[in-house]
Structure formats: C-alpha cells, structure tokens
C-alpha positions as CSV (number, residue, x, y, z in Angstrom):
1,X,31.1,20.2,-6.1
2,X,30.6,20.3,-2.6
3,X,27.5,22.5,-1.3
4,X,27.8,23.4,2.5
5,X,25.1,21.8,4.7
6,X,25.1,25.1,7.3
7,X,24.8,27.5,3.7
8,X,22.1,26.3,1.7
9,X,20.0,23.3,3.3
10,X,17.1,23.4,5.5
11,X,17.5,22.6,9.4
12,X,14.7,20.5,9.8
13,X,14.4,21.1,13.9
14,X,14.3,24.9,13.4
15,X,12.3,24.4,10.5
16,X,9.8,22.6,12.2
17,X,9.6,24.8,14.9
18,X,9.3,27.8,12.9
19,X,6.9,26.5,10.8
20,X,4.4,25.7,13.7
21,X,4.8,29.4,15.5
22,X,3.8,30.5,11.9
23,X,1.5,27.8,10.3
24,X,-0.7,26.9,13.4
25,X,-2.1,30.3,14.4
26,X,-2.9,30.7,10.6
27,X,-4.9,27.3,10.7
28,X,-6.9,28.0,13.7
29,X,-7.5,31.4,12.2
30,X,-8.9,29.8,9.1
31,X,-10.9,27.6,11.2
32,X,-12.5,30.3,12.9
33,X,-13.2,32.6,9.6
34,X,-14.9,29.1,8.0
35,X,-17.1,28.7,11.5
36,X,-18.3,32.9,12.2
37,X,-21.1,34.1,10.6
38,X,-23.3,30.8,10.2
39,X,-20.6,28.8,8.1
40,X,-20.6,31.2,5.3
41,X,-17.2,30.7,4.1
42,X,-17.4,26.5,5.1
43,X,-15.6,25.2,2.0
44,X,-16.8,21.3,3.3
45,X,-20.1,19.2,2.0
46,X,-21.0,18.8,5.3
47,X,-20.9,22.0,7.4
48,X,-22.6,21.2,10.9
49,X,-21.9,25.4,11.9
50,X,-24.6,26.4,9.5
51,X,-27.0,24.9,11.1
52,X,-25.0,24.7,14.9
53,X,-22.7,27.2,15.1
54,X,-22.7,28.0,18.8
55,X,-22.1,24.3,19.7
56,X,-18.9,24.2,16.5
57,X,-17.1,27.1,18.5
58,X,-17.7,24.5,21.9
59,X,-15.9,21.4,20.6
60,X,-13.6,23.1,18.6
61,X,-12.4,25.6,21.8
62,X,-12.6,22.1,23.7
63,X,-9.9,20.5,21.5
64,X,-7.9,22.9,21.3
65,X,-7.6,23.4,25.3
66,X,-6.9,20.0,25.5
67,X,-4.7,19.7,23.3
68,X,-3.1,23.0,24.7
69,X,-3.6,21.5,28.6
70,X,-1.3,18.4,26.9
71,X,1.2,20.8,25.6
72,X,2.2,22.1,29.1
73,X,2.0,18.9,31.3
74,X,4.5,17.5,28.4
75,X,6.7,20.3,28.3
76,X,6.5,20.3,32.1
77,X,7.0,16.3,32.3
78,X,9.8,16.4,30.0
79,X,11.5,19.7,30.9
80,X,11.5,20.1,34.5
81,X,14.3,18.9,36.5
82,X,12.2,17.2,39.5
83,X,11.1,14.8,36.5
84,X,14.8,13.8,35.4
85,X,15.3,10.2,35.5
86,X,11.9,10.2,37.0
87,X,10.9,6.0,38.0
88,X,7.4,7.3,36.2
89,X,9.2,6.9,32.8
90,X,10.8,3.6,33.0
91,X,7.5,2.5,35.2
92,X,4.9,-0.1,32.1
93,X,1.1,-1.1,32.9
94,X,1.0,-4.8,31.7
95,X,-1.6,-6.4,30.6
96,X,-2.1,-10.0,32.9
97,X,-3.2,-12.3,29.6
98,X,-0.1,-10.5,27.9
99,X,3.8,-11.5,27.9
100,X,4.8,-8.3,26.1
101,X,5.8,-5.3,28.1
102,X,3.1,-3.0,28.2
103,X,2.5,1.1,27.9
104,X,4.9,3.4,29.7
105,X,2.7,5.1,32.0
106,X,3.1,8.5,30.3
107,X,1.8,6.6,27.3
108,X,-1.0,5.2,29.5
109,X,-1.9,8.8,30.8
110,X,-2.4,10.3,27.1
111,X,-4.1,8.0,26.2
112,X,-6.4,8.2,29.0
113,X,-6.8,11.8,28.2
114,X,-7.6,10.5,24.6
115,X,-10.5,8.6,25.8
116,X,-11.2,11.8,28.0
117,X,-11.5,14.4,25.2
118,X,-13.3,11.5,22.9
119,X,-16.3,11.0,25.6
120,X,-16.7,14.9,26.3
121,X,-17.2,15.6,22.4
122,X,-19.1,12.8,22.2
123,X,-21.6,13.5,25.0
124,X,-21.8,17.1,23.6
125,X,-23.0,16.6,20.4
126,X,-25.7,13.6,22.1
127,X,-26.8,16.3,24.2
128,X,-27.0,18.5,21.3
129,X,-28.7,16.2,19.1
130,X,-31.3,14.8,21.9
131,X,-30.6,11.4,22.0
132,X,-33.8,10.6,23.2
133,X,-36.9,8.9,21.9
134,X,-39.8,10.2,24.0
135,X,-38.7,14.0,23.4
136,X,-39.5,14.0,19.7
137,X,-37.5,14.1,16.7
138,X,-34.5,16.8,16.8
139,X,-34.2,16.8,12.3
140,X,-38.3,17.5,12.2
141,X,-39.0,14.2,10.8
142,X,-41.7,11.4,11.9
143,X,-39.7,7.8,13.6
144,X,-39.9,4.8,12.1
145,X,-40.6,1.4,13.9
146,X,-37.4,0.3,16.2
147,X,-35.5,-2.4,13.7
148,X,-32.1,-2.5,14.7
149,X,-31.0,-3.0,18.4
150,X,-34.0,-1.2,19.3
151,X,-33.7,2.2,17.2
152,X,-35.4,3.2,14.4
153,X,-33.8,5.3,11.4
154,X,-33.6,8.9,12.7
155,X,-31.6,7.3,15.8
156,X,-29.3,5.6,13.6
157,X,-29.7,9.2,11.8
158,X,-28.1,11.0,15.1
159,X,-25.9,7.9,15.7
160,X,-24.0,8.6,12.4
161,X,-23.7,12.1,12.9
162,X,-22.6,11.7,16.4
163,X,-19.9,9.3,15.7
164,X,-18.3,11.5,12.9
165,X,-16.5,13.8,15.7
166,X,-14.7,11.0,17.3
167,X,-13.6,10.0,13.8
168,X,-12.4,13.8,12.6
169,X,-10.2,14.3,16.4
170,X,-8.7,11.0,15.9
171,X,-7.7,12.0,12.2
172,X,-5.9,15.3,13.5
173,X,-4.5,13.6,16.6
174,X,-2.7,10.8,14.2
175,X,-1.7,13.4,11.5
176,X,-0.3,15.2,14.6
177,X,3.5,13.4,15.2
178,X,3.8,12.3,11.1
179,X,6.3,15.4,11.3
180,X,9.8,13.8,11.4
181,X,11.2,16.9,12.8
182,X,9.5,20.1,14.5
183,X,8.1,20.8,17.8
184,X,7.3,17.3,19.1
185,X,10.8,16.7,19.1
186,X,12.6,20.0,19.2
187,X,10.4,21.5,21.9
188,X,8.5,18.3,24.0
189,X,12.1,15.8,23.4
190,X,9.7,12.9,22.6
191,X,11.5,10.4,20.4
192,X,10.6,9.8,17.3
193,X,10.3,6.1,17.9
194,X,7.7,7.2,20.5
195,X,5.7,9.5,18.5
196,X,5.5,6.9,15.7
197,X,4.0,4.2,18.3
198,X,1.3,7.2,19.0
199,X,1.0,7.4,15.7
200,X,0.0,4.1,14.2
201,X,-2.4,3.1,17.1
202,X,-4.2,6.4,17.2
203,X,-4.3,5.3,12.9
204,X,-6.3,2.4,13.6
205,X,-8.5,3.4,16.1
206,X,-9.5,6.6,13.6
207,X,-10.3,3.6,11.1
208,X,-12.1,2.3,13.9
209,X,-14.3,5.3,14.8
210,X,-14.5,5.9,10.6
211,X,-16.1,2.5,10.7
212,X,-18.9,3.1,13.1
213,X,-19.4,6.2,11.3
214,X,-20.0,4.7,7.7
215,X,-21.9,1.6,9.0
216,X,-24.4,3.6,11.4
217,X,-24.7,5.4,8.5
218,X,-25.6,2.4,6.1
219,X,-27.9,1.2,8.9
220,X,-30.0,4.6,8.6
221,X,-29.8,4.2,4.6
222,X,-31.3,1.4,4.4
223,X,-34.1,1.7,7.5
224,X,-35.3,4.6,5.6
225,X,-35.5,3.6,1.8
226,X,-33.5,0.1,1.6
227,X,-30.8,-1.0,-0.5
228,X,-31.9,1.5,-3.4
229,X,-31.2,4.8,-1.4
230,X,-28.0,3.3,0.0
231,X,-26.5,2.6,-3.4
232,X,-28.3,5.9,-4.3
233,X,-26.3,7.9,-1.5
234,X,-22.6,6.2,-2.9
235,X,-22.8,5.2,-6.6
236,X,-25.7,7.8,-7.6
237,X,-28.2,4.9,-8.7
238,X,-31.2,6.5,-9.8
239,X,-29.8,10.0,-8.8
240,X,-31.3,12.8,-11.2
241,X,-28.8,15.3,-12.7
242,X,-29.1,18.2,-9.7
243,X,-27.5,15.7,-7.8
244,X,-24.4,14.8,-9.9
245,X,-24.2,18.1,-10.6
246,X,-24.2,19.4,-6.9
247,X,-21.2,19.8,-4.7
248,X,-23.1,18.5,-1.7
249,X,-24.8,15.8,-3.4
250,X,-21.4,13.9,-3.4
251,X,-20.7,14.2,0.4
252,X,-21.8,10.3,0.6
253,X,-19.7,9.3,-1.9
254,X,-16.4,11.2,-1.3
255,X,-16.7,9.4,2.4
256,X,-16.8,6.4,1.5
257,X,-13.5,7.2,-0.6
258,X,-11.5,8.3,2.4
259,X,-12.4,5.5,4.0
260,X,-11.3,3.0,1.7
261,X,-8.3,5.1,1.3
262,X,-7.4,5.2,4.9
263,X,-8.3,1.7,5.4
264,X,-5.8,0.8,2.6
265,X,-3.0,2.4,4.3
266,X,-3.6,1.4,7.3
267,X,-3.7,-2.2,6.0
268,X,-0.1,-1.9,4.3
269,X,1.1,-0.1,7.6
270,X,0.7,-4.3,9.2
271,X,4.0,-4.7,10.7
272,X,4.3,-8.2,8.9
273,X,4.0,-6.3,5.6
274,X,6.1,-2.8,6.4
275,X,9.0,-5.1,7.4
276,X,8.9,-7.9,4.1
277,X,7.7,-4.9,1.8
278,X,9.1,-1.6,3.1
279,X,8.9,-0.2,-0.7
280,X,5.2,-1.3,-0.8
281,X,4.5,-0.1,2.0
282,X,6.3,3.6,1.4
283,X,4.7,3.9,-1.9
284,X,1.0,3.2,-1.1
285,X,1.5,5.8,2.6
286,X,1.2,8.4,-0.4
287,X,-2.9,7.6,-0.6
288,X,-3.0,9.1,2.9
289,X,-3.0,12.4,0.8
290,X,-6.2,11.1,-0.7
291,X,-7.9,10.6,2.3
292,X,-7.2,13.7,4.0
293,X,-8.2,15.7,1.2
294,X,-11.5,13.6,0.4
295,X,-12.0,13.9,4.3
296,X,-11.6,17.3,4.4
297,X,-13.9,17.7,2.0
298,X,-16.5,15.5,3.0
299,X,-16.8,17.2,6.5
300,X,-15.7,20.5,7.8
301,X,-14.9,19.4,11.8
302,X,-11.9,17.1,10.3
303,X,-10.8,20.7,8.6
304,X,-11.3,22.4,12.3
305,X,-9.3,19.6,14.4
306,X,-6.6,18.3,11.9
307,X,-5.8,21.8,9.2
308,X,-3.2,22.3,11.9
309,X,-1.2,18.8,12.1
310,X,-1.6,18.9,7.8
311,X,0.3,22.5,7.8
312,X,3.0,20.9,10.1
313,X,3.2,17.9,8.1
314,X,3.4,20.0,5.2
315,X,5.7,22.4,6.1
316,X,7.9,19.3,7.0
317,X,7.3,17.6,3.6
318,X,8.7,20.9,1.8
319,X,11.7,21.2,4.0
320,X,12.9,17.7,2.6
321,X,11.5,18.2,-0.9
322,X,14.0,22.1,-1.2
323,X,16.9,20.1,0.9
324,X,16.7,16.9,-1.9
325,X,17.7,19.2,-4.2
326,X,21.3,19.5,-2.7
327,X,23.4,16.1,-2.8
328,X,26.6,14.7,-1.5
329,X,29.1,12.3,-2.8
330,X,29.7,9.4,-1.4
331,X,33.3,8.6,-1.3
332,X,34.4,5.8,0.1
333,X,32.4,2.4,0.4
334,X,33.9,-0.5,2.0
335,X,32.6,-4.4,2.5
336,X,34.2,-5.2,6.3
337,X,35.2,-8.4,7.0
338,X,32.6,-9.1,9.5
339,X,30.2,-8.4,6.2
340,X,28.6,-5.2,7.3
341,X,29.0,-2.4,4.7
342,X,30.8,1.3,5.9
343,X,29.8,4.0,3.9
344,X,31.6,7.4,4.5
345,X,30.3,10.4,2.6
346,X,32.9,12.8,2.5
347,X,32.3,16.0,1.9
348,X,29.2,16.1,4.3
349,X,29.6,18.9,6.9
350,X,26.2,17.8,8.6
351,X,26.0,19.0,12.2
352,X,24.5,15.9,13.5
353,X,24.2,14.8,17.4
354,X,24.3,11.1,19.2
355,X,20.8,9.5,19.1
356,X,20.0,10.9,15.4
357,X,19.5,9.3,12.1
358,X,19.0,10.4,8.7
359,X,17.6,9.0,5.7
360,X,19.3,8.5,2.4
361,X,18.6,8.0,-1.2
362,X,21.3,7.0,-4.1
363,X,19.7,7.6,-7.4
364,X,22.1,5.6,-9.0
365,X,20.8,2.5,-6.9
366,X,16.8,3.5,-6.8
367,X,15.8,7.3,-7.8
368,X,12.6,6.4,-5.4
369,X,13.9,4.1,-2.4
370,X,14.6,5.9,1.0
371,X,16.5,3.8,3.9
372,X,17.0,5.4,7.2
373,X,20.4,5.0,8.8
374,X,21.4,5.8,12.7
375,X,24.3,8.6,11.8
376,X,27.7,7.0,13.3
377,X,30.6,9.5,12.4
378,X,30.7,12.7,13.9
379,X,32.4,12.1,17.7
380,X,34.6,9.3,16.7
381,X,38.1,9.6,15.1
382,X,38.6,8.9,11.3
383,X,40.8,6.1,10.6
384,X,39.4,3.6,8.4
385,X,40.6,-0.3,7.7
386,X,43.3,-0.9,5.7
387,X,41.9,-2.3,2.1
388,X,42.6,-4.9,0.1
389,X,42.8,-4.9,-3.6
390,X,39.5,-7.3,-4.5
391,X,36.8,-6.6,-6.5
392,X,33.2,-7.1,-6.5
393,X,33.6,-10.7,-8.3
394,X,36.8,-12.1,-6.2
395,X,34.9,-11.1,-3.3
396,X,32.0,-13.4,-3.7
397,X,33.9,-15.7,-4.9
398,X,35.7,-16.1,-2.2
399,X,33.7,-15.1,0.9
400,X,29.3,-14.5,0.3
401,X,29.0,-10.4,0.2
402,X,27.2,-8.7,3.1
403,X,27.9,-12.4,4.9
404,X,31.0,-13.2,7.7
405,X,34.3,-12.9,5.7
406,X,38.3,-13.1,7.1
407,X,39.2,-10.0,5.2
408,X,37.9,-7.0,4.3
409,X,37.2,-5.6,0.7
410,X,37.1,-1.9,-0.6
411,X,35.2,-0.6,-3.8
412,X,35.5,2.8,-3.8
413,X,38.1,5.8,-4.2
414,X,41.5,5.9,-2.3
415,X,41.5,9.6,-1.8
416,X,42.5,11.0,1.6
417,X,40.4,10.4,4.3
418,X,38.1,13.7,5.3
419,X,35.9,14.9,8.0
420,X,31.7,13.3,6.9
421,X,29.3,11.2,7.6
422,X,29.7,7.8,8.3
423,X,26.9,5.2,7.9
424,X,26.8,1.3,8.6
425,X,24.4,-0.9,6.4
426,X,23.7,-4.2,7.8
427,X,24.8,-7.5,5.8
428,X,21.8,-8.6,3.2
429,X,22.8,-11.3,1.4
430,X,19.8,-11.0,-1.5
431,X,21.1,-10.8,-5.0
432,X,18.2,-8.2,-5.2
433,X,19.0,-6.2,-2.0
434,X,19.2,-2.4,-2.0
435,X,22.6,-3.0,-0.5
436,X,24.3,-5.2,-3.1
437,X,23.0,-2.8,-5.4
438,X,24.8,-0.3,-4.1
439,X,28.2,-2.2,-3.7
440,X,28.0,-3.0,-7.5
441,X,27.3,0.6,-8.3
442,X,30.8,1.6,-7.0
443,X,32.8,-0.9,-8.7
444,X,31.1,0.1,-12.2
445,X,31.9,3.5,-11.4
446,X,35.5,2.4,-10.8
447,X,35.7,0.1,-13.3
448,X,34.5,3.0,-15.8
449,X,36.9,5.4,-14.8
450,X,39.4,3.5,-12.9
451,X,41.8,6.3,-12.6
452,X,39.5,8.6,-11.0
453,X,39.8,9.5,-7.5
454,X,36.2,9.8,-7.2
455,X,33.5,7.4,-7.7
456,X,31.1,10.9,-8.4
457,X,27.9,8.6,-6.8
458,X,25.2,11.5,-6.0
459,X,24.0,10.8,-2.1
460,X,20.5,12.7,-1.1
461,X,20.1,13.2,2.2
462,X,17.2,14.1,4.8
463,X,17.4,14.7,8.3
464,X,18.6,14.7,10.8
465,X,16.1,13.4,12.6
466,X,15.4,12.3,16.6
467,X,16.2,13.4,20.1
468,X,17.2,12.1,23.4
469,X,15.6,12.4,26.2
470,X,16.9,15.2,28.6
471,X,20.3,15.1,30.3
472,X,20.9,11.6,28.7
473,X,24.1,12.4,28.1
474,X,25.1,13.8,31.0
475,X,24.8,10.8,33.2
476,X,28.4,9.0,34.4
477,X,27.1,6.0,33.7
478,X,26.2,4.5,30.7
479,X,24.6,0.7,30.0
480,X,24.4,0.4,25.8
481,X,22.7,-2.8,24.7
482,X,22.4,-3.1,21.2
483,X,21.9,-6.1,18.6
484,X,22.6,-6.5,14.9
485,X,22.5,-3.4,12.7
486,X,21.7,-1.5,15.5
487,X,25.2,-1.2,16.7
488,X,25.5,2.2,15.2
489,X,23.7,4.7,17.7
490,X,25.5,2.2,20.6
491,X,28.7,3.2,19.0
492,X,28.1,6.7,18.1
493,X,26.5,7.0,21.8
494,X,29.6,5.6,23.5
495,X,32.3,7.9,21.6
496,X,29.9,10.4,22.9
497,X,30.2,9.7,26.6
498,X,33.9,8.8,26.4
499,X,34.3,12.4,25.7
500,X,32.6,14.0,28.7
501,X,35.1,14.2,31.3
502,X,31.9,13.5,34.0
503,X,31.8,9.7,32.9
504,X,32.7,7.1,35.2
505,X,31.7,3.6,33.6
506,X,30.2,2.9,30.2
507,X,29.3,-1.0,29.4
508,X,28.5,-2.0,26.1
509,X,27.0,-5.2,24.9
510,X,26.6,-5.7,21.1
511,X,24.7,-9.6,20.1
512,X,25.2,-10.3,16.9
513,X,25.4,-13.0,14.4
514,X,28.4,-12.4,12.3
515,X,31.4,-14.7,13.5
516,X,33.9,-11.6,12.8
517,X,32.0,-8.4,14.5
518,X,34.6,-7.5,16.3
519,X,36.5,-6.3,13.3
520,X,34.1,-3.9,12.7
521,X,35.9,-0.4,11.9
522,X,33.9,2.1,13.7
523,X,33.7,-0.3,17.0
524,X,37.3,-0.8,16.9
525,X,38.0,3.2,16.6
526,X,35.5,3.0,19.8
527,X,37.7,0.5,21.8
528,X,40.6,2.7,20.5
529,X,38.7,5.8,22.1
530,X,38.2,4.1,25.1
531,X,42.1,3.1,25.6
532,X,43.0,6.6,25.0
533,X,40.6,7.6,27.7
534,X,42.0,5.3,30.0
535,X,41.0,4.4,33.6
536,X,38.8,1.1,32.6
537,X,36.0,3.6,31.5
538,X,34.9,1.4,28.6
539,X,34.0,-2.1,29.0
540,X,33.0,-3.4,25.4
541,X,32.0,-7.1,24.3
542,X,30.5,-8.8,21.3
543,X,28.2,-11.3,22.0
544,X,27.5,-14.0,18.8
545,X,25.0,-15.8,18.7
546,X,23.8,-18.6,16.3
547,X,20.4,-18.6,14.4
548,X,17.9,-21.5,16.0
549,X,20.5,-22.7,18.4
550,X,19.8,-20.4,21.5
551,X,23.9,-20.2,21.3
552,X,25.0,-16.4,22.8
553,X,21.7,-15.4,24.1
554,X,22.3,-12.7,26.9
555,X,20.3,-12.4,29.9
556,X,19.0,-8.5,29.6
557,X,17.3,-8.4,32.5
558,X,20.0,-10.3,34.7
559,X,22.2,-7.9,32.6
560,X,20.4,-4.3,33.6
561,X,19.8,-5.2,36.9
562,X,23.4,-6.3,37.8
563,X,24.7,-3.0,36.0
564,X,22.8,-0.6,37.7
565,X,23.1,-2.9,41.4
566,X,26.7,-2.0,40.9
567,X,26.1,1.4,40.3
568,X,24.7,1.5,43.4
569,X,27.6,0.2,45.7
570,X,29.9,2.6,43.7
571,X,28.8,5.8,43.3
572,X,24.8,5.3,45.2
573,X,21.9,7.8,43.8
574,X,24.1,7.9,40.5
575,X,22.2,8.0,37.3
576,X,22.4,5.3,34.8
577,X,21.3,6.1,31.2
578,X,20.4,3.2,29.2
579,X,20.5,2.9,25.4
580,X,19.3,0.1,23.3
581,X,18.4,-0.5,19.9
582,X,17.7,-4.3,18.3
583,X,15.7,-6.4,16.9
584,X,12.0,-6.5,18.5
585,X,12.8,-10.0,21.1
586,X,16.0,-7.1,22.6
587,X,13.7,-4.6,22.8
588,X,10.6,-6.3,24.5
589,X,13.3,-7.8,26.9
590,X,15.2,-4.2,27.5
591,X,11.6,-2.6,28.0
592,X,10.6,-6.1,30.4
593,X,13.5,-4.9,32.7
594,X,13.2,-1.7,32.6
595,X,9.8,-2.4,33.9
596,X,11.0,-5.0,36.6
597,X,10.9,-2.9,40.1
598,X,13.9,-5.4,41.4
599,X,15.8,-3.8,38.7
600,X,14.3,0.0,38.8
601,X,15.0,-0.4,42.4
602,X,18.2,-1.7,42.8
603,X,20.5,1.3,41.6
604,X,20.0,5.2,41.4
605,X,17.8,7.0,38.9
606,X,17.7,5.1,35.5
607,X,17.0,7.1,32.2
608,X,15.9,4.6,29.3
609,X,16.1,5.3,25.3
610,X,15.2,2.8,23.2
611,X,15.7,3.2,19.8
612,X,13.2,1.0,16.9
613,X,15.1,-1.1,14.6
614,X,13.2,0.0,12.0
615,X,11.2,2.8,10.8
C-alpha cells in the first residue's frame, strides 16, 4: 500500500527548523534555572555555580553571544546578495609544507573565532581562579614543592579545572552540525558536506582539550597523594562506603568514562577505517550517546554549552525514527550494462530538489545497514532501458555483476513505469557487498512468485537531506565534473539547468572506469534532454580511465580554467556554477583550481559545490 510522503512523513528541513525555534529557548531556559540561586537545581557532580555563580552567568552569556554574533555574519555571508558568487568563497589558505588544498577562508575565519571564544573563556576562568603563585592559594589549601614543569599540585589543581571549559565548548560546538537536516542547512545554506568537515575536526580537538583536562588532572592526583589517591579518585581503591554510595564521589570516575567513550569514536571515525568498515564504524558512533550523557553528568558547563545542539540532534533523531516507520516499495531494479545498478522506487512521491540525497535501508538485505544515495529522478523524464530476459545466474555467468557488461539485465517487476525515486548504486563486485545482496533479493522474490507484478521489497527511507548554495541554480552556465558513482547529482544537476530557460552552456565531464558508461540510463535520458533543448546547450563526455595506467586522466584545473576563460569572451561577468562530486584525488584537484587565482580570475563570478563521495 502506498502511504503518501506529503500526508504522513516528517519534513526533515521544517522539522529541523521548528524544532530549534522550540527546543533551544527551552535549553537555555533550563540552563539558566540550573545556574540561579547558587546552583540549587544543578543536576551535574561537578557544579562550578555553587561555588561561582556570578562568573557561570559570564561564560555562559559569552558563548552564547558568540555563537549568536556567528549566526548573523553567516546568515549575512550566505544570504546577502553583495556575497553571491563572492571570490571569498572559492578563495583556500594553503599550508606551504602541504600539497592538499587548504581551508576555504570562511572555514579559516570560524575557526579563528573558535580559537577566539576558546582563549576568552579560558583567560576568564585563570583570572578567576588566580593563576598565580605569590598571591596565595585560591582553594584555601597550603602549596606543595614545584615537581612538574615548575608547579606544584594546587597549580596542576587550577590547571585541570581551567582546562575543562575549553573541553565542554568544544563538545557543544561538535554536537552542533550532527543534525542532518534543520537550521544549518535550512536557514545558514551550509552543505552538509561542509558541516561534517566542521564536525569531525572540532571532534578531535574536543578529545584534544579532554586530554589535557584528564592528564592535568592525573598530574595533581598524584603530586598530592601518589598513585594510591589516583586509583582511589577512578577505580575507588581504598574508598570507604560514603563514597561509593555518593553521587558526587563518582564525578572522577564517570570522566574518565566519557573520555574513553569519546576517544573510541573518535578513533573509528579514521577515515582509513569509516571507508573499509562503514558498518563498524556506524554501529560504534552509537557510544557517542554514552559520552554525552556521562559528560553531562560529570560536569554541569558541558550541560550549559552543548543541552542545545543535544535537543537539535535529538529532535532530528526522532524525525527519522516516526518517518522509518512508513516504507516504500521498490519496484523495479535493473543491472545496466555498464554494471552500475538503477533502482526506481515507485510509488515514492518524495518532493526532493537537485543537490540532495537520502539514505535508504532494505530490511530484506540488512534490517540495520543505512547507505546514502545522491537522489537522481525527479527533473528527468522516465523512460528506462529496454530488459532482457536473464537472471541472476546467466548474468554472472556471462558478464561479472556490478562489473562492465555488453547488455543489460533486469530482476525486478515489469509493471508500467510510474512517477518515484530513482537511485544509482555503484558496481561492487564483492560476493559479500550490500549491493549484490540486494540484486539476489529481487530475483528470490521473483523466483517465489514469478507471476507477480510486484517484487513487494519494503524500502525505508530518510531524508532528504543537503542544500545548495544560493542562486546555484540560477547561473547560465554550468561546469559539472563528476567521477565514478558520483555521477548522480551531475546528472540530476544537469536535467535541472536544462530546464531553466536562463541557461546558456552546461559542460559535463564524467571519469569513470567502466568501459560501457555511456549506456548508462539516466545519463542517456540526460543527453536526450539536452537534444530536446536544443541549441548546443549540453555538451556531455565520458571520460574512462584505466586503474594504475594513468590512461583518461583529465586535467581539472586546465579543465575549469579553460571553461570559465570562455565564459568570459562570451557572455563577460557571467556566473559560472560549478558542481563536482568524486573520489577524494577529483576533489582535492576541483578544490586546487578553484583555489588557482589564474583560474578564479580568468572568467566572471564562479560559485563552487562540491559534493563528498562519501558520508
């Protein structure tokens, strides 16, 4: 049975924008009722506003006017018309012992305001702490002998403390973009890809900060009573019962848990093991859960800065927790000849735009797994490839599934085709894969019921997700490099343009290494598009290359900057926007020429989205 997307689902984007006008106000509110009155109500171990409450409203009205001060010079940056195409977004600060390209210099210029906000809380709690040997001891307590780089216990005391803040405001700030949908895409038009970059490094720097937290504190431990108090503080040795028995007593040990825990996912989050192990790496983001909570509890200033970010993040977990409840049916599934797989779900009346994916989950495949998929239906027509009659077994017996073939093969139903969603999953030629799994899932379910007209394969599915940057679409010209499975958004991009009537010129490059890519169904209906437009609009080409033989390689940078020099001596101060999505190498060398000023310089205003390959 078909359920309506528009009746009964979830919009994540409004969602997530409704849910922060509600949620955060609520947050800071609880923030402040925990704070007022000397900490009464702090439900934390450590509660520094019963002892300092004057100095907890100070950094916590300092973070929030920064992070409110961000909010308008984003919305500004990205929202304002004067900042279109600006050259400040395509513009990277390299590093001179590097080769990769380096931060945009919007990225540069929040994290410089990171670093800002980090070294005001930090000199206000050293100020409030009196980091200063020869005026006495701020806890009441008589100094040791200097030990460790010169300071004795009760500086390693205030070191610890003081070190905790930067730790709790990198926390919130990386719990802040986990929201696939909501107000840092829906309001601020930062991609997701870009977000997620933020993200990760502001991850490990909070591990970082964590760090010298835990081992200032280890340092003080064991000035002041050795290894025995240190192992007293986090495994109770020698504790009497008031301490077990004390909800404070275990503020030590419930630290040292959400460190471990958030050191654990950051290690899995290693690029080298999210790409090998992407289900290992899903399943063990869970024990972030466990760290916020244990860090919550273990301090009340990581409740002040991040309760916020958690509600949004929350809010968004619930949005795609009701909408999995609803599912589609995928109906058609077909093996192209160039080995990619086309899977069009057919009764899916998403509402879905160019530059947004969604990710999917087919219980009969995996109940857990989750792969996201760059959405490539809605502007193109709907006339798939003629099938042939082969099944799973005379398939790989004659050409390797998922692999470069001279014909392509159907498993699936042969019921009219019907407005949906149409996905492309790249060629995996594992026996294991996710994706061969799926291929012999629809011929069981034809080969059980082989007069059905419907394979009935449940498809869950969350998003959409992403954004473009402003007025990307409305440029006339269009340069779309993309490589591999990330053909997709190139393609659904390109129908997109080709149906503006403002386009003038559209060139799209697609590197690839299967031998037949140009059979591809959804980028011939795009070549059909563009001969129906007319005029010489669309210039497409498949480039295939050959693994270790250098054979195909393009030249991006010679590539961008002869497409937008053109630009120039046709239509001068024209916009170009540029789309790409690839492996990492097409990436760095997109973003390299991006960055080159011969090429920013050569043409009109250039607006740049780069899509990741993988999330």
């Amino acid at each position: 049975m078909t359920i309506p997307y528009t009746q009964h689902r979830l919009n994540p984007s409004s969602a997530g924008v409704i849910a922060a006008a509600a949620l955060m106000p609520l947050s800071v509110l609880a923030s402040v009722l925990m704070i007022r009155n000397g900490g009464r109500l702090c439900i934390a171990q450590d509660c520094p506003e019963k002892h300092r409450e004057d100095t907890v409203w100070t950094s916590v009205f300092v973070y929030y006017a920064f992070l409110l001060l961000v909010a308008i010079i984003t919305f500004i940056y990205q929202r304002a018309p004067i900042f279109y195409a600006h050259p400040s977004k395509t513009m990277r600060l390299s590093l001179p012992w590097s080769t990769r390209p380096g931060l945009l210099l919007s990225e540069v210029g929040m994290w410089i305001a990171v670093i800002a906000l980090q070294i005001g809380q930090t000199w206000l709690w050293f100020s409030v702490y009196g980091f200063n040997r020869d005026e006495g001891d701020v806890f009441g307590e008589d100094r040791g002998e200097p030990t460790v780089l010169g300071l004795d216990w009760v500086d390693w005391k205030i070191l610890y403390k003081v070190l905790g803040y930067p730790a709790a405001i990198q926390i919130a700030l990386t719990l802040l973009p986990t929201s696939r949908a909501g107000i840092l895409s829906s309001v601020f038009r930062i991609p997701f890809d870009v977000a997620l970059s933020f993200h990760r490094a502001s991850g490990w720097l909070a591990v970082a900060f964590s760090a010298l937290h835990g081992i200032a504190f280890c340092i003080f431990a064991l000035l002041r009573g050795g290894v025995k108090l240190l192992m007293l503080y986090f495994f109770f040795w020698g504790a009497d019962e008031r301490r077990w028995r004390s909800y404070t007593g275990w503020v030590e040990a419930v630290g040292l848990i959400s460190f471990l825990l958030f050191t654990w996912v950051a290690f899995n989050s290693l690029e080298s093991i999210r790409r090998k192990t992407f289900n290992w790496f899903y399943f063990n983001h869970f024990a972030v859960l466990g760290a916020i909570l244990t860090a919550f509890m273990h301090a009340s200033p990581v409740i002040h800065f991040g309760l916020p970010a958690l509600s949004l993040y929350v809010a968004d977990g619930f949005v795609r927790i009701f909408n999995r409840a609803f599912a589609f049916e995928a109906g058609r599934l077909v093996v192209e000849a160039c080995g990619y797989v086309r899977l069009d779900v057919l009764d899916c009346d998403m509402e879905t735009r160019p530059g947004q994916w969604v990710s999917i989950n087919i219980p009969m495949v995996s109940e857990m797994e989750w792969h996201p998929f760059t959405v490539v239906s809605s502007a193109m027509p709907k006339t798939p490839p003629q099938p042939t009659t082969a099944t799973l077994s005379e398939i790989s017996e004659t050409t390797p599934l998922l692999s470069s073939s001279s014909s392509s093969a159907l498993v699936s139903t042969t019921q009219p085709h019907q407005t949906g969603m149409t996905l492309i999953i790249k060629p995996v030629a594992s026996e294991k894969s996710w994706t061969r799994s799926l291929v012999r899932a629809f011929e069981d379910q034809k080969t059980l019921d082989p007069e059905s007209s419907n394979p009935h394969i449940k498809v869950h599915i969350e998003g959409p997700y992403g954004t473009l940057p402003p007025q990307f679409l409305n440029s006339p010209y269009f340069l779309i490099i993309v490589g591999g499975s990330g053909v997709p958004g190139g393609i659904r991009l390109a129908c997109a343009a080709l149906e503006k009537p403002s386009t003038k010129g559209i060139k799209f490059v697609w590197t690839t290494r299967e031998e037949e890519a140009e059979s591809l169904s959804c980028y011939r209906e795009m070549v059909e598009l563009g001969k129906r437009r007319g005029g010489g609009i669309l210039d497409a080409s498949v480039v295939v290359t050959a693994q270790g033989e250098g054979r195909g390689r393009i030249d991006v940078r010679g590539l961008v900057c002869e497409y937008v020099q053109g630009v120039r001596r046709r239509d001068r101060g024209a916009t170009t926007s540029l789309y790409a999505c690839g492996p990492g190498s097409l990436e760095s060398a997109v973003r390299g020429a991006t960055a080159d000023r011969r090429c920013r310089e050569s043409g009109g205003r250039l607006v740049v989205q780069i899509e990741g390959y993988s999330r």
